[in-house]
MARKOL-108604 format. One line per field, with one value per residue (C-alpha): y, z, x; residue number from 1. Coordinates in nm, 2 decimals. Last residue first. Layout:
<pts>
py = Y,...
pz = Z,...
px = X,...
n = NUM,...
</pts>
This chain:
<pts>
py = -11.57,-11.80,-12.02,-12.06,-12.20,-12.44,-12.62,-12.64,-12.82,-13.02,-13.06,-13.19,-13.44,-13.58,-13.64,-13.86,-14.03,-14.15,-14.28,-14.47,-14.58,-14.68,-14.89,-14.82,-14.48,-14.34,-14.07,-13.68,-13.46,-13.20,-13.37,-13.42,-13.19,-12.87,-13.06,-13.05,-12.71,-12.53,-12.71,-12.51,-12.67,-12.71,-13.00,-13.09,-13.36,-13.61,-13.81,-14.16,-14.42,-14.35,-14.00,-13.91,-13.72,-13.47,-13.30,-12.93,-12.79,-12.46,-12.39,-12.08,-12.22,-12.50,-12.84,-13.14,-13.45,-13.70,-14.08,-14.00,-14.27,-14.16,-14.43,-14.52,-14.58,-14.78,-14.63,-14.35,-14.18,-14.07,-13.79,-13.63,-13.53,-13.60,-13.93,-13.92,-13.72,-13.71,-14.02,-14.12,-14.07,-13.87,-14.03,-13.92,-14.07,-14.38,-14.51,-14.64,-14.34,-14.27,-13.94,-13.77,-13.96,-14.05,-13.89,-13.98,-13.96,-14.05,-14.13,-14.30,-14.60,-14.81,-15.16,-15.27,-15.15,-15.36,-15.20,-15.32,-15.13,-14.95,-14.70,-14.47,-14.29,-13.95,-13.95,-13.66,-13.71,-13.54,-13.23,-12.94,-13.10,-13.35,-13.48,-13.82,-13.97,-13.99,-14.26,-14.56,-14.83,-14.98,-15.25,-15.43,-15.26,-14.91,-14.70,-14.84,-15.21,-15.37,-15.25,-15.24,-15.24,-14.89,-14.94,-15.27,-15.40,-15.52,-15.69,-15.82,-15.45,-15.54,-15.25,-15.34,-14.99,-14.86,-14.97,-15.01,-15.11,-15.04,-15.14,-14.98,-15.13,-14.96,-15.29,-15.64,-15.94,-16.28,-16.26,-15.86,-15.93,-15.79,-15.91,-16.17,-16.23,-15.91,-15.64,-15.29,-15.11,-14.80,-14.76,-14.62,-14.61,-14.66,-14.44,-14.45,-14.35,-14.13,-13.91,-13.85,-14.21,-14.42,-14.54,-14.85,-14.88,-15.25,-15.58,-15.94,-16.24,-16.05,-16.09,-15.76,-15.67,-15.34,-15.40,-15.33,-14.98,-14.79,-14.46,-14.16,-13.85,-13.66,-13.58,-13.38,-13.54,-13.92,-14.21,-14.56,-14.81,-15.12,-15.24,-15.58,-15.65,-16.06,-16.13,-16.38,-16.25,-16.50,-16.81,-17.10,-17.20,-17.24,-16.92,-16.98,-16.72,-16.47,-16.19,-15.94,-15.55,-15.34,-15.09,-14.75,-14.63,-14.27,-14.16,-13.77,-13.78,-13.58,-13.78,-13.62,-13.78,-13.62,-13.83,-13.93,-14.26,-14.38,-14.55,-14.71,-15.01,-15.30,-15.57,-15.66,-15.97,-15.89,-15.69,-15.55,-15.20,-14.89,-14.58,-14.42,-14.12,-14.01,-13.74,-13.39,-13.27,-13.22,-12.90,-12.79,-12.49,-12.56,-12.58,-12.57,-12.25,-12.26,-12.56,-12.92,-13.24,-13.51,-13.88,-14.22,-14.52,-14.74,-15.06,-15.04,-15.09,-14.78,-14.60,-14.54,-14.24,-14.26,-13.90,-13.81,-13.46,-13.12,-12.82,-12.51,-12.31,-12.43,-12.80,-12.85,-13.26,-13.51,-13.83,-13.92,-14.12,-14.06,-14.01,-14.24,-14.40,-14.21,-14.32,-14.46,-14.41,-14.14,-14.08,-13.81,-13.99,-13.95,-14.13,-14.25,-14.00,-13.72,-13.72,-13.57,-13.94,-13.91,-13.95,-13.86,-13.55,-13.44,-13.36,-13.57,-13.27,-13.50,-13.76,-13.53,-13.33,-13.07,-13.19,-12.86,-12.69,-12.67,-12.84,-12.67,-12.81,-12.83,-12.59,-12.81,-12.65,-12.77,-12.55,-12.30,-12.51,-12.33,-12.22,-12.34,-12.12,-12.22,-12.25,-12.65,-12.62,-12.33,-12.45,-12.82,-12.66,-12.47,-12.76,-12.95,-12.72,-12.69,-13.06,-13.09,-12.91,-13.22,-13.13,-13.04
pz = -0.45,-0.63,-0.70,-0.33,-0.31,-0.58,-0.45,-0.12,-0.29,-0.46,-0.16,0.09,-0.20,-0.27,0.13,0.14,-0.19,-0.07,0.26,0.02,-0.14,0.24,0.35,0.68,0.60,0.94,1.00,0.84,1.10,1.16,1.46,1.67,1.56,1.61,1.89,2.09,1.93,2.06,2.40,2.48,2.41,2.68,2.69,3.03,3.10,3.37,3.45,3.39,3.26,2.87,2.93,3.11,3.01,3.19,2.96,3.07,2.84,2.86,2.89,3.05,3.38,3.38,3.24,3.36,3.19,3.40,3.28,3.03,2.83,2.60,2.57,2.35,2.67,2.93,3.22,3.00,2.66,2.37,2.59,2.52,2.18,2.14,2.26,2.10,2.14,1.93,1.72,1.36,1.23,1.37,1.53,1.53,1.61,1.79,1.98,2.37,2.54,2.39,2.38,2.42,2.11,2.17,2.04,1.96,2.03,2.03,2.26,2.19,2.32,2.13,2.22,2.12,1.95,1.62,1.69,1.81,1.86,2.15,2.17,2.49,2.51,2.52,2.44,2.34,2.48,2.21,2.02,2.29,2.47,2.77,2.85,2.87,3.20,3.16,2.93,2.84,2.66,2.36,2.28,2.01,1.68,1.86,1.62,1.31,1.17,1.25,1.47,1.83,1.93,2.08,2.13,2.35,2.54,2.87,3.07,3.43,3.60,3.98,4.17,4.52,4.67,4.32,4.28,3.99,3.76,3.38,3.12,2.81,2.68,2.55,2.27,2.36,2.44,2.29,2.40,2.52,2.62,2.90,3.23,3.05,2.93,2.86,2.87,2.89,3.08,3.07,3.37,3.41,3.70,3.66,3.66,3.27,3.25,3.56,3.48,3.52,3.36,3.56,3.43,3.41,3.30,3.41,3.41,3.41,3.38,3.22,3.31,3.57,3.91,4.00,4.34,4.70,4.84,5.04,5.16,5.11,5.35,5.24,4.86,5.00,4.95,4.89,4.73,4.65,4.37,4.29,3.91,3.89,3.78,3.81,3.77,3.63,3.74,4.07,3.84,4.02,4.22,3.87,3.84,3.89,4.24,3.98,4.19,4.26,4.11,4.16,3.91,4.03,4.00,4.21,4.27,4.40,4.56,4.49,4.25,4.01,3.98,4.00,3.89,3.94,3.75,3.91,3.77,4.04,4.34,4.40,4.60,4.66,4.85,5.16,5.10,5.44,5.30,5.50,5.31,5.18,5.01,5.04,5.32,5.31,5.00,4.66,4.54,4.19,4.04,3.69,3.44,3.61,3.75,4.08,4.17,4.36,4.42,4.55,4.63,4.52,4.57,4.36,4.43,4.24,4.53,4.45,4.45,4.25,4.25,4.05,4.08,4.18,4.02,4.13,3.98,4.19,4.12,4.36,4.23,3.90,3.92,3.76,3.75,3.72,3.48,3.65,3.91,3.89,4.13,4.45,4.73,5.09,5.29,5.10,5.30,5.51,5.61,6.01,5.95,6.25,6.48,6.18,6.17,5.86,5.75,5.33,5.08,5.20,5.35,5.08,4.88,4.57,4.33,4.18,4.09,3.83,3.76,3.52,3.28,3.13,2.79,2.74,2.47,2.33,2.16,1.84,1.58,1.56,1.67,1.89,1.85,2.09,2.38,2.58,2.93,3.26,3.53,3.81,4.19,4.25,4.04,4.25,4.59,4.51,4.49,4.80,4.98,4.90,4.98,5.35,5.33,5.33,5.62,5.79,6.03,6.42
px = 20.29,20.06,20.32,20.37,20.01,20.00,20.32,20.13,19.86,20.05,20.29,20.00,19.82,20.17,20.17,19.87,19.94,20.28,20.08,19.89,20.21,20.38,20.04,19.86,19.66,19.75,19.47,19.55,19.59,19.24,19.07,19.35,19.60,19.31,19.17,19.49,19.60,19.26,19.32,19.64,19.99,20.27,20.55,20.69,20.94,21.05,21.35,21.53,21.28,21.40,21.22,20.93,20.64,20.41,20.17,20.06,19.74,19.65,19.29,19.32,19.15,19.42,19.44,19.65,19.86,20.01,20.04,20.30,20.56,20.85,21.15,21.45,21.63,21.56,21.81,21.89,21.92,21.66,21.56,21.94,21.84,21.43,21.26,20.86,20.57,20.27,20.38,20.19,19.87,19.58,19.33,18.95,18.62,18.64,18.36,18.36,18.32,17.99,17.81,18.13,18.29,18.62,18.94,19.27,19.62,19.99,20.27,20.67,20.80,21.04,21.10,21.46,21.79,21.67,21.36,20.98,20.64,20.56,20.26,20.15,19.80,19.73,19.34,19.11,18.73,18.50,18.44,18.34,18.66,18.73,19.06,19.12,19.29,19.65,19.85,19.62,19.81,19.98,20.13,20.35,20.25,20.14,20.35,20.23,20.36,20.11,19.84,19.74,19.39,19.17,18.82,18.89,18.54,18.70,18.34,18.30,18.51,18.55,18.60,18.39,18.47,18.41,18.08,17.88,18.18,18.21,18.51,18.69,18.98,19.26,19.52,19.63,19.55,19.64,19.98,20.02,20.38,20.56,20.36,20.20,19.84,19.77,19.41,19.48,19.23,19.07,18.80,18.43,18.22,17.88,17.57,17.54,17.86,18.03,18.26,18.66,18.74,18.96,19.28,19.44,19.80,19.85,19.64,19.80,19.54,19.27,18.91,18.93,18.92,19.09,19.29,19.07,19.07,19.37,19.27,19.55,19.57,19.80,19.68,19.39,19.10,19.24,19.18,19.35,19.38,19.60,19.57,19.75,20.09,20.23,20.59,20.84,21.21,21.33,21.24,21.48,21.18,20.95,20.67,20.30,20.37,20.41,20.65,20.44,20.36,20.06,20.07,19.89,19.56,19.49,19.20,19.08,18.72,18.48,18.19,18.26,18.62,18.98,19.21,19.57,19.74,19.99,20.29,20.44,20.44,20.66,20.62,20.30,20.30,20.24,19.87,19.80,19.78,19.83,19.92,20.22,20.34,20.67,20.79,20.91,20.70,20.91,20.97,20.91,21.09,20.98,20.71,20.40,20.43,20.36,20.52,20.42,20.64,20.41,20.64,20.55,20.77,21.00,21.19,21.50,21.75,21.91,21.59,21.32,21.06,20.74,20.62,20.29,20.28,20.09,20.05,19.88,19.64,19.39,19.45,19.61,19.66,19.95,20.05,20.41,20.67,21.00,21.24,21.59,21.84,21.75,22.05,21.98,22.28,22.46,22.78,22.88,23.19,23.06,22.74,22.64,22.79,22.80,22.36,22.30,22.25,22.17,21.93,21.64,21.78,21.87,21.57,21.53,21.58,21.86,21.69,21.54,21.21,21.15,21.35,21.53,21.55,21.14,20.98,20.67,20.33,20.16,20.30,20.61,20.88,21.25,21.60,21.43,21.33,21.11,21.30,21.27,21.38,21.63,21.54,21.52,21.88,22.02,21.89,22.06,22.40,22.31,22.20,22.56,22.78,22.55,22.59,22.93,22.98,22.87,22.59,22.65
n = 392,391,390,389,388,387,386,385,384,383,382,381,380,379,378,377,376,375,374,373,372,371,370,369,368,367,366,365,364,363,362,361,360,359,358,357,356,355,354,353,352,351,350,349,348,347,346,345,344,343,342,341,340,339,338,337,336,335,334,333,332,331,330,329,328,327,326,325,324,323,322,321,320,319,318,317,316,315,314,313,312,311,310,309,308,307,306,305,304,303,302,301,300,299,298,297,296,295,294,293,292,291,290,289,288,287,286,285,284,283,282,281,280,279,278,277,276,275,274,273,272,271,270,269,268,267,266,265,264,263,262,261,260,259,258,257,256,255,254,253,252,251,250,249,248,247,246,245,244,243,242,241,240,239,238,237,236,235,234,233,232,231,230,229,228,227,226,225,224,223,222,221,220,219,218,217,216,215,214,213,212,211,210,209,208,207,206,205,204,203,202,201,200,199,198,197,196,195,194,193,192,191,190,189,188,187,186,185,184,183,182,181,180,179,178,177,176,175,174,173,172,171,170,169,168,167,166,165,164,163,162,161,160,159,158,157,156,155,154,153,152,151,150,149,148,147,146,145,144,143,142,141,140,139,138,137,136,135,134,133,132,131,130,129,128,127,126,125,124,123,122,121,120,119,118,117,116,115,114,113,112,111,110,109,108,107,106,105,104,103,102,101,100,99,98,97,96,95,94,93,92,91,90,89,88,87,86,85,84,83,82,81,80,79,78,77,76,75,74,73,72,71,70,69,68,67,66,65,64,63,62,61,60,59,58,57,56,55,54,53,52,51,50,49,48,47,46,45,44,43,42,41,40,39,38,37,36,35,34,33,32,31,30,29,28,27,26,25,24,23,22,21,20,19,18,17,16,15,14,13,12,11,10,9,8,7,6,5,4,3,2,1
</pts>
């Protein structure tokens, strides 16, 4: 016999897994739509994760092994279906991954029974999260993840100093996952490193972000772009960064590689992430450009200023004052579904199509850098507007 709290429970939980998502009304921009509700909470971490059904051992009903927050996930559209790889921490702040999958995109998703896992004889990772899913051309579905440790260079009494690598794994069917050696690269701490859909030139291709520490950039800094002929050997020689952080813009501090770039008729279109500093703290918002599809490496449009940043009740949380995305997917009407998380706590959904994406990307004004020239930007937009309404 089960506690009848659970049953009060279960339907509680049936009504919010259940409930439609709406666009947000108060919310418009031209570019993509809010919707009312996260679409993913700690509280649609099914019960029985959470607590001992079983009244012999847990005759108080009490949550055993509680879900503190679920957050910043990748994202696939397979067979018509959306998937996400959330990150999913618990009490004890170690996070996991877990596939919740919907119909719609934009609610009712249910998470699978179990986590993910996979064997991996690595000891001294210690915390996984933030994975990155792709689909590659050559089959297989990867997923790059932050591999976390404590930094074995840190003092005895130093129980907070850590080192984050780039773990990767693959999978056909997202339940069978194979564990492949950690991302090589030149840089002494290496997180939010995504794989590039395509091959180029024969090679596998990576984003990285290249850091001396495990918060601060130090002398690194800024998307990199790196090649590797073999992915079961991933060991990336070169990090050529096509993207660097600027003063005072939105990207000051760091920035990194959100999902993996989606390809248009006009180039590669970026979501990245961009932190610069507050007197509340690090701010994290997303912004985009584009890369040229004849080479990944170059440049060719980036519009100024955030794409997404904390709205309303966004702006609050476990770390709050943040937006970041690793999970973005496109379906066979070209609409575009870009999973975000908010201040570390829960995930989001905003919709656009790809028109609107290469519309804002190519057609927004770039970040002229100086507050008169940006003066002169927007005078140019209300003359010409001005001139307009006068005309009737």
């Amino acid at each position: 016999m089960i506690h009848e709290k659970y049953a009060e429970l279960l339907r509680a939980q049936e009504e919010l897994l259940g409930r439609r998502n709406t666009k947000k009304e108060s919310f418009y921009n031209g570019l993509y739509d809010r919707y009312t509700y996260p679409v993913l909470t700690r509280h649609h971490a099914p019960l029985y994760w959470r607590f001992d059904l079983n009244p012999k051992t847990n005759p108080y009903f009490m949550e055993r092994l509680g879900i503190n927050a679920v957050f910043n996930a990748g994202a696939i559209y397979l067979n018509g279906k959306y998937y996400v790889v959330a990150r999913v921490e618990g009490l004890d702040r170690k996070s996991f991954f877990a596939i919740a999958e919907s119909d719609t995109g934009v609610d009712q998703f249910r998470f699978w029974d179990y986590p993910v896992s996979w064997e991996n004889d690595d000891e001294d990772e210690t915390n996984i999260y933030d994975m990155r899913l792709v689909q590659h051309e050559d089959g297989w579905i990867y997923g790059i993840y932050c591999s976390e440790r404590k930094d074995p260079e840190a003092s005895p009494f130093d129980t907070s100093s850590a080192v984050a690598q780039a773990g990767l794994v693959r999978t056909r069917d997202l339940k069978y996952w194979e564990k492949l050696p950690n991302i090589q690269t030149p840089s002494p701490q290496q997180r939010n490193v995504v794989l590039h859909p395509e091959f180029v030139d024969g090679q596998y291709a990576f984003y990285t972000r290249p850091q001396d520490g495990f918060i601060s950039t130090g002398s690194g800094g800024g998307i990199a772009f790196g090649l590797c002929p073999d992915i079961l050997n991933p060991v990336i020689q070169l990090e050529t960064v096509l993207d660097e952080k600027r003063y005072h813009t939105v990207y000051e501090v760091k920035n990194g590689q959100g999902p993996a770039p989606i390809k248009t008729d006009k180039g590669w279109i970026h979501i990245a992430h961009g932190v610069r500093n507050t007197a509340a703290g690090l701010r994290y918002v997303l912004y985009v450009f584009a890369t040229s599809l004849e080479d990944p490496t170059q440049v060719i449009a980036k519009p100024g200023g955030h794409l997404i940043a904390p709205y309303d009740e966004e702006r609050v949380g476990d770390v709050s004052n943040v937006i970041f995305s690793n999970g973005a997917v496109v379906n066979e009407k070209n609409e575009v579904f870009i999973y975000y998380a908010s201040s570390d706590t829960r995930l989001h959904v905003a919709t656009t199509t790809i028109d609107q994406l290469v519309d804002y990307t190519f057609n927004t004004p770039e970040d002229p850098y100086r507050s008169l020239d940006c003066v002169r930007q927007r005078s140019a937009l209300i003359a010409n507007n001005l001139e307009l309404l006068s005309q009737g």
